[in-house]
C-alpha positions in Angstrom: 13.6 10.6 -8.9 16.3 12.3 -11.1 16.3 15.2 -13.6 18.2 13.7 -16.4 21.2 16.5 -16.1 24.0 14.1 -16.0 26.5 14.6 -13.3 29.5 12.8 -14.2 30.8 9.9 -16.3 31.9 6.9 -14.6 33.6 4.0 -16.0 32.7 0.1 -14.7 35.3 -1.3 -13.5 33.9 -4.6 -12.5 30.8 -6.4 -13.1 30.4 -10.0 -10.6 28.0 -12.6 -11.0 25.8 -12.5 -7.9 22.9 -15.1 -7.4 20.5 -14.4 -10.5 22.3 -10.5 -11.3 25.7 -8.7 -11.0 27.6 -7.0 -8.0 28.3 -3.6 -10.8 31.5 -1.4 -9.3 32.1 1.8 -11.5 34.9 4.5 -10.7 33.9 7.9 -10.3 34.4 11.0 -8.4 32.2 13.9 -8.3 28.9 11.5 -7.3 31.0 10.4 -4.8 30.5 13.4 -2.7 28.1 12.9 -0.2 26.7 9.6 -1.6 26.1 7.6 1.3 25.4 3.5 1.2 21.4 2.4 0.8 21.4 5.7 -1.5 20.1 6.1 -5.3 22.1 6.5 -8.1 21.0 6.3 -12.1 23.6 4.3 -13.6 22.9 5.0 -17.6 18.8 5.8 -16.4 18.9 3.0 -14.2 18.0 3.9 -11.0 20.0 1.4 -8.3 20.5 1.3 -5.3 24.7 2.0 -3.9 25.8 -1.1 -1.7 29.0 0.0 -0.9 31.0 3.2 -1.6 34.7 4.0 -1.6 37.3 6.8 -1.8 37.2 6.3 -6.0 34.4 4.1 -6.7 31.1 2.4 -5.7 29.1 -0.6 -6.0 25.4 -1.1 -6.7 23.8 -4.4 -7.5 21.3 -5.4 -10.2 19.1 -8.2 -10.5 18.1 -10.3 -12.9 15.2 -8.7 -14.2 16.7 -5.3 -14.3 20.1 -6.7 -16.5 17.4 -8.5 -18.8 15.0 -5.3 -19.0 17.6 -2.1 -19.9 21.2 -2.8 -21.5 22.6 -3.0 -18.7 23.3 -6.7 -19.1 25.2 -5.9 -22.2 27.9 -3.7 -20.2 31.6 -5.1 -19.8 34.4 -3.4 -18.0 35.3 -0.4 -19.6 32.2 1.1 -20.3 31.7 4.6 -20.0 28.2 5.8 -18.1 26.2 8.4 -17.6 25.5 8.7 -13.6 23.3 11.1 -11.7 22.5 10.9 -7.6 19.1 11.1 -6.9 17.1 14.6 -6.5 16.6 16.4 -3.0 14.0 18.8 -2.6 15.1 21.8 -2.7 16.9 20.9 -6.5 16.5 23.1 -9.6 15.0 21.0 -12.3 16.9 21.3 -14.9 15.9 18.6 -17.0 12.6 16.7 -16.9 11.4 14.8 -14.1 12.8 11.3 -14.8 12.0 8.0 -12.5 15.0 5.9 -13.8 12.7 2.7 -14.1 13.8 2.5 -17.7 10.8 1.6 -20.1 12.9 -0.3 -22.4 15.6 -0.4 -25.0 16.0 1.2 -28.2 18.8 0.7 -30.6 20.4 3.8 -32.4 20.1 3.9 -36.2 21.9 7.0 -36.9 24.7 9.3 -35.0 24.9 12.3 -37.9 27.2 15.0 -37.4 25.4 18.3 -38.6 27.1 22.1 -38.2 27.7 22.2 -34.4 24.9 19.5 -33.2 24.8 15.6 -33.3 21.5 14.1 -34.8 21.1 10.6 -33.0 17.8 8.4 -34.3 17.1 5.8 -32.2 14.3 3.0 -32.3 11.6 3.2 -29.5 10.3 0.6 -27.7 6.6 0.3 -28.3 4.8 1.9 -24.9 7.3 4.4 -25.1 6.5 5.3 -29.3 2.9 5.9 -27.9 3.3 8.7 -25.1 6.6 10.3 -27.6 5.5 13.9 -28.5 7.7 16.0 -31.1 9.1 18.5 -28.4 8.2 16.7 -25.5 10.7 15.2 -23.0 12.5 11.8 -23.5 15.3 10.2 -21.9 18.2 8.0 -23.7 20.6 6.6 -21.3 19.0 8.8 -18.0 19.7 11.9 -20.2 17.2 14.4 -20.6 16.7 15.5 -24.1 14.4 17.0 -26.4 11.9 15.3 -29.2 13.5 17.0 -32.0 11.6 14.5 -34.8 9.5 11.4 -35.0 10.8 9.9 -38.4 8.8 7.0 -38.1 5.9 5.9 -35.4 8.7 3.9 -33.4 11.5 6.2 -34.2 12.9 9.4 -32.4 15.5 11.9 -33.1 17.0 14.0 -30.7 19.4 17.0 -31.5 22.5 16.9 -29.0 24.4 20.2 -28.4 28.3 20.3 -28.0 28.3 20.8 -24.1 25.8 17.6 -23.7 28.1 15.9 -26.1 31.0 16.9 -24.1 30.2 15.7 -20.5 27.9 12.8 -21.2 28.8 9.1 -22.7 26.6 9.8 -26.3 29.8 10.2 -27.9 30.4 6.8 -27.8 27.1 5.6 -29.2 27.7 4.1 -32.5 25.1 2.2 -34.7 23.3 -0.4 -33.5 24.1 -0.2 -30.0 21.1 -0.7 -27.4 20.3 2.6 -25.4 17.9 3.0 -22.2 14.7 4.3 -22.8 12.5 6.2 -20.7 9.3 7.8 -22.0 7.7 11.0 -20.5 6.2 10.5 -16.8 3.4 12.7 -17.9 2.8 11.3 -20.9 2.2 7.9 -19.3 0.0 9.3 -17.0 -2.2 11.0 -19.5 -2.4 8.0 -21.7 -3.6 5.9 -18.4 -5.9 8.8 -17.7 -7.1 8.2 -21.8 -7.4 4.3 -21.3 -9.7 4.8 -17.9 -13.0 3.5 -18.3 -15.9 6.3 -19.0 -16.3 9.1 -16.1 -20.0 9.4 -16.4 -23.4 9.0 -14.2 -22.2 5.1 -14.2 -19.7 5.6 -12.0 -20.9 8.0 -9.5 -22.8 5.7 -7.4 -19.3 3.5 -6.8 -17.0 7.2 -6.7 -19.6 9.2 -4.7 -19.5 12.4 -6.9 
Protein backbone atom coordinates (compact mmCIF):
# COMPACT_ATOMS: atom_id res chain seq x y z
CA UNK A 1 0.00 0.00 0.00
CA UNK A 2 1.41 3.54 -0.74
CA UNK A 3 0.11 7.09 -0.26
CA UNK A 4 0.85 8.59 -3.59
CA UNK A 5 3.44 11.38 -2.06
CA UNK A 6 6.21 10.70 -4.27
CA UNK A 7 9.62 10.14 -2.66
CA UNK A 8 12.16 10.66 -5.18
CA UNK A 9 12.77 10.46 -8.99
CA UNK A 10 14.78 7.73 -10.21
CA UNK A 11 15.97 7.32 -13.60
CA UNK A 12 16.19 3.44 -15.42
CA UNK A 13 19.13 2.66 -16.16
CA UNK A 14 18.55 -0.68 -17.70
CA UNK A 15 15.71 -2.60 -18.68
CA UNK A 16 16.74 -6.77 -19.65
CA UNK A 17 14.68 -9.17 -21.21
CA UNK A 18 13.87 -11.89 -18.68
CA UNK A 19 11.74 -15.01 -19.67
CA UNK A 20 8.26 -13.44 -20.67
CA UNK A 21 9.09 -9.64 -18.77
CA UNK A 22 12.12 -7.33 -17.92
CA UNK A 23 14.91 -7.42 -15.14
CA UNK A 24 14.05 -3.15 -14.64
CA UNK A 25 17.38 -1.39 -12.76
CA UNK A 26 16.74 2.38 -12.00
CA UNK A 27 19.29 4.75 -10.07
CA UNK A 28 18.23 6.34 -7.11
CA UNK A 29 19.08 7.38 -3.71
CA UNK A 30 16.87 8.56 -1.09
CA UNK A 31 14.51 5.18 -1.48
CA UNK A 32 17.52 3.47 -1.07
CA UNK A 33 17.64 4.03 2.59
CA UNK A 34 16.46 1.19 4.37
CA UNK A 35 14.94 -0.64 1.33
CA UNK A 36 15.75 -4.07 1.84
CA UNK A 37 15.50 -7.06 -1.06
CA UNK A 38 11.92 -8.96 -1.24
CA UNK A 39 10.60 -5.29 -0.38
CA UNK A 40 7.82 -3.06 -2.27
CA UNK A 41 8.49 -0.22 -4.23
CA UNK A 42 5.91 1.79 -6.78
CA UNK A 43 7.87 2.33 -9.73
CA UNK A 44 5.58 5.12 -11.74
CA UNK A 45 2.19 3.47 -9.50
CA UNK A 46 3.44 0.22 -10.11
CA UNK A 47 3.83 -1.62 -7.11
CA UNK A 48 7.06 -4.32 -7.68
CA UNK A 49 8.72 -6.08 -5.87
CA UNK A 50 12.97 -5.06 -5.31
CA UNK A 51 15.18 -8.19 -6.34
CA UNK A 52 18.34 -6.72 -5.70
CA UNK A 53 19.57 -3.46 -4.24
CA UNK A 54 22.88 -1.56 -4.43
CA UNK A 55 24.81 1.38 -3.05
CA UNK A 56 23.06 3.68 -6.17
CA UNK A 57 20.52 1.72 -7.59
CA UNK A 58 18.07 -1.30 -7.56
CA UNK A 59 16.41 -3.87 -9.42
CA UNK A 60 12.84 -5.07 -9.49
CA UNK A 61 11.40 -7.36 -12.19
CA UNK A 62 8.16 -7.25 -14.12
CA UNK A 63 6.30 -9.80 -15.88
CA UNK A 64 4.59 -9.96 -18.78
CA UNK A 65 1.27 -9.07 -17.88
CA UNK A 66 2.29 -6.20 -15.71
CA UNK A 67 4.66 -4.51 -18.88
CA UNK A 68 1.49 -5.22 -21.16
CA UNK A 69 -1.18 -3.84 -18.50
CA UNK A 70 0.52 -0.15 -17.30
CA UNK A 71 3.25 1.74 -19.57
CA UNK A 72 5.67 0.32 -18.24
CA UNK A 73 6.52 -1.68 -21.26
CA UNK A 74 6.93 1.59 -23.11
CA UNK A 75 9.94 2.71 -20.78
CA UNK A 76 13.59 2.88 -22.31
CA UNK A 77 16.74 3.83 -20.43
CA UNK A 78 16.61 7.26 -19.51
CA UNK A 79 13.27 7.56 -18.29
CA UNK A 80 12.60 9.60 -15.39
CA UNK A 81 10.09 7.88 -12.54
CA UNK A 82 8.20 8.61 -9.88
CA UNK A 83 9.16 6.07 -6.95
CA UNK A 84 7.65 5.63 -3.46
CA UNK A 85 8.59 2.61 -0.82
CA UNK A 86 5.79 1.06 0.45
CA UNK A 87 3.75 2.47 3.78
CA UNK A 88 4.53 1.29 7.42
CA UNK A 89 2.12 1.64 9.98
CA UNK A 90 2.73 4.20 11.82
CA UNK A 91 2.88 6.67 8.39
CA UNK A 92 1.12 9.98 8.00
CA UNK A 93 -1.16 9.71 5.08
CA UNK A 94 -0.47 12.29 3.11
CA UNK A 95 -1.98 11.41 0.08
CA UNK A 96 -4.74 8.95 -0.57
CA UNK A 97 -4.49 5.42 0.06
CA UNK A 98 -3.11 3.99 -3.16
CA UNK A 99 -2.59 -0.03 -3.95
CA UNK A 100 -0.18 0.46 -6.89
CA UNK A 101 -2.10 -2.37 -8.95
CA UNK A 102 -2.50 0.22 -11.65
CA UNK A 103 -6.13 0.07 -13.29
CA UNK A 104 -4.98 1.04 -16.65
CA UNK A 105 -3.46 3.57 -18.97
CA UNK A 106 -4.56 6.83 -19.98
CA UNK A 107 -2.95 9.12 -22.54
CA UNK A 108 -2.52 12.95 -21.74
CA UNK A 109 -4.34 15.28 -24.10
CA UNK A 110 -3.31 18.56 -22.67
CA UNK A 111 -0.27 19.82 -20.33
CA UNK A 112 -1.52 23.83 -20.08
CA UNK A 113 0.44 26.16 -18.29
CA UNK A 114 -1.98 28.54 -16.32
CA UNK A 115 -0.72 31.44 -13.63
CA UNK A 116 1.42 29.31 -11.19
CA UNK A 117 -0.43 25.69 -11.81
CA UNK A 118 -0.07 23.05 -14.64
CA UNK A 119 -3.56 21.82 -16.07
CA UNK A 120 -2.84 18.16 -17.31
CA UNK A 121 -6.16 16.36 -19.07
CA UNK A 122 -5.70 12.88 -19.46
CA UNK A 123 -8.02 10.09 -20.97
CA UNK A 124 -9.33 7.50 -18.45
CA UNK A 125 -9.55 4.06 -18.89
CA UNK A 126 -13.10 2.90 -18.77
CA UNK A 127 -13.50 1.15 -14.99
CA UNK A 128 -11.64 3.95 -13.83
CA UNK A 129 -14.10 6.94 -15.81
CA UNK A 130 -16.87 5.17 -13.66
CA UNK A 131 -15.64 5.38 -9.88
CA UNK A 132 -13.88 9.29 -10.98
CA UNK A 133 -15.54 11.87 -8.74
CA UNK A 134 -14.85 15.75 -9.38
CA UNK A 135 -12.74 16.27 -6.06
CA UNK A 136 -12.20 12.88 -5.28
CA UNK A 137 -8.75 11.13 -5.24
CA UNK A 138 -7.01 9.78 -8.44
CA UNK A 139 -3.64 8.62 -9.16
CA UNK A 140 -1.51 9.35 -12.50
CA UNK A 141 1.78 7.71 -12.46
CA UNK A 142 1.42 6.62 -8.39
CA UNK A 143 0.86 10.34 -7.73
CA UNK A 144 -1.82 11.39 -5.60
CA UNK A 145 -3.74 14.22 -7.00
CA UNK A 146 -6.95 15.83 -6.98
CA UNK A 147 -10.15 15.59 -9.51
CA UNK A 148 -10.03 19.10 -10.43
CA UNK A 149 -12.66 18.59 -13.69
CA UNK A 150 -14.27 15.80 -15.66
CA UNK A 151 -14.39 17.45 -19.23
CA UNK A 152 -15.78 14.61 -20.72
CA UNK A 153 -17.13 11.04 -19.19
CA UNK A 154 -13.58 9.41 -19.84
CA UNK A 155 -11.60 12.51 -19.29
CA UNK A 156 -9.95 13.97 -16.08
CA UNK A 157 -8.18 17.07 -15.33
CA UNK A 158 -6.04 17.51 -12.43
CA UNK A 159 -4.47 20.87 -11.31
CA UNK A 160 -0.62 20.34 -10.40
CA UNK A 161 0.96 22.93 -7.99
CA UNK A 162 4.68 24.13 -8.44
CA UNK A 163 6.27 21.95 -5.59
CA UNK A 164 4.47 18.66 -7.10
CA UNK A 165 5.78 19.82 -10.40
CA UNK A 166 9.06 20.22 -8.97
CA UNK A 167 9.92 16.83 -7.32
CA UNK A 168 7.90 14.52 -9.40
CA UNK A 169 8.50 13.33 -13.23
CA UNK A 170 4.90 15.27 -14.69
CA UNK A 171 7.17 17.73 -16.13
CA UNK A 172 8.09 15.63 -18.62
CA UNK A 173 4.60 14.48 -19.72
CA UNK A 174 3.98 15.80 -23.11
CA UNK A 175 0.96 15.03 -25.41
CA UNK A 176 0.12 11.78 -26.13
CA UNK A 177 2.20 10.04 -23.85
CA UNK A 178 0.57 6.86 -21.90
CA UNK A 179 0.32 7.53 -18.01
CA UNK A 180 -0.62 4.91 -15.10
CA UNK A 181 -3.92 5.12 -13.93
CA UNK A 182 -5.29 4.15 -10.69
CA UNK A 183 -8.88 4.96 -9.68
CA UNK A 184 -10.09 5.56 -6.08
CA UNK A 185 -9.91 2.34 -3.78
CA UNK A 186 -13.09 3.56 -2.26
CA UNK A 187 -14.73 4.31 -5.09
CA UNK A 188 -14.24 0.75 -6.36
CA UNK A 189 -15.49 -0.61 -3.42
CA UNK A 190 -18.66 1.37 -3.42
CA UNK A 191 -19.44 0.68 -6.98
CA UNK A 192 -18.94 -3.27 -6.15
CA UNK A 193 -21.07 -2.63 -3.04
CA UNK A 194 -23.81 -0.76 -5.88
CA UNK A 195 -23.46 -3.85 -8.33
CA UNK A 196 -24.19 -6.53 -5.24
CA UNK A 197 -27.24 -8.42 -5.80
CA UNK A 198 -30.46 -7.07 -3.60
CA UNK A 199 -29.90 -7.13 0.38
CA UNK A 200 -33.48 -8.10 1.22
CA UNK A 201 -35.56 -10.99 3.01
CA UNK A 202 -34.13 -13.21 -0.01
CA UNK A 203 -31.00 -13.35 1.25
CA UNK A 204 -31.37 -13.76 4.84
CA UNK A 205 -31.95 -17.38 4.93
CA UNK A 206 -28.32 -17.95 3.00
CA UNK A 207 -26.61 -14.70 5.34
CA UNK A 208 -28.35 -15.60 8.65
CA UNK A 209 -29.43 -11.97 9.48
Amino acid sequence: MFTGIIEEVGEILAAEPLGNGAAIRIAASQVLQQLAVGESIAIDGVCLTATSVAADSFTVEAVATTLGRTALGSYAPGRRVNLERALAFGDRLGGHLVQGHVDGVGRIEVVEPRDELVLINFTLPEEVADVTVLHGSIALNGISLTVNALPAHSVCQVSIIPHTWAVTALRDLAAGEPVNVEGDLIGKYVRRLLGAPSTGADLMPRWGY
